[in-house]
N, C-alpha and C positions, 0 to 999 in steps of 0.2 A: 370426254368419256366416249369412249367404243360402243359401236351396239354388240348388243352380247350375243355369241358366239349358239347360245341355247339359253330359253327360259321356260320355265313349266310353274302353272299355279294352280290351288288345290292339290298339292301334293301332301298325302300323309310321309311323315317324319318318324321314324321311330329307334328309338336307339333300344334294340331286340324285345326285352320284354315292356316297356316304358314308352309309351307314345307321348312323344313331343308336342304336334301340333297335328291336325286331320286336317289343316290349308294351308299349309308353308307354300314353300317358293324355291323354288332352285337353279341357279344364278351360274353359268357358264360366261366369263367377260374379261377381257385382259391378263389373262394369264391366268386366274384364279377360280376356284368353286367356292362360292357358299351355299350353305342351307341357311332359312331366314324363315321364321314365324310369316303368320296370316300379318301382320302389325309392321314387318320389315325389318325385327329386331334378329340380329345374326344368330343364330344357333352353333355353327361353326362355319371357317374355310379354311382352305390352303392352297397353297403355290397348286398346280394340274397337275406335275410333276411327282408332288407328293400324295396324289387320290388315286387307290386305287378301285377297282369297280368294276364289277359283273353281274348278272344272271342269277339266281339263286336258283338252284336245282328244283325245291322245295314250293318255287311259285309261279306265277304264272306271267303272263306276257305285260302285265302292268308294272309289276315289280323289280329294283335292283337293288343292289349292296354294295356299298361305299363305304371306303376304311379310311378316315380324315385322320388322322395323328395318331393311327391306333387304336381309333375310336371306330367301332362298325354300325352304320345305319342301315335301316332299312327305309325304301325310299318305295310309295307307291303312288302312278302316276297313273291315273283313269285318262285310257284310251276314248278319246272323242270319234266318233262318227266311224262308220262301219268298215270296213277295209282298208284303213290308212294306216300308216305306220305307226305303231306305238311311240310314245313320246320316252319310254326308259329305254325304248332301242333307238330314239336318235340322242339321247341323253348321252349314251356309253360311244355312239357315234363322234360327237362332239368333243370327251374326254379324249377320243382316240387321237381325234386332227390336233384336235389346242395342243396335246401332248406332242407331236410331231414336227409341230411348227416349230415350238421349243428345243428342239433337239438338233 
């Protein structure tokens, strides 16, 4: 197994009005994404190819949105330590190159 590509923990999970987990995980590694509970139990993945993923207007520098099979989450990833780059802007960073690689 690869080291992954991107990981993030303490991520809230939310599928729009319904929140999942307020400490999942979120897994950039061999080609795939998943979301994963605080426990490491899968929420979803898919092929990189198949996620897509941006920005939402609507929030702010911690937050992105990811469409897994049709399925849209909401993904929030609290920014550590003061001027560093946010972890959902190296998240969508990541989707971008895995995706790239792949193509």
């Amino acid at each position: 197994m690869t080291e992954p590509e991107f990981s993030a923990t303490g991520v809230r999970i939310d599928r729009w009005a319904r929140s999942l987990t307020r400490a999942g995980q979120v897994v950039v590694q061999d080609g795939r994404v998943a979301l994963l509970t605080s426990y490491g139990r899968e929420i979803d993945s898919a092929p990189v190819g198949a996620v897509s993923a941006g920005r939402p207007w609507f929030a702010g520098e911690d937050a992105a949105v990811a469409r897994f099979n049709g399925t849209r989450y909401r993904l929030t990833m609290e920014q550590r330590g003061p001027g560093r780059e946010g972890p959902s802007r190296r998240f969508l960073e990541a989707l971008h190159s895995a995706g790239a690689r792949l193509s």
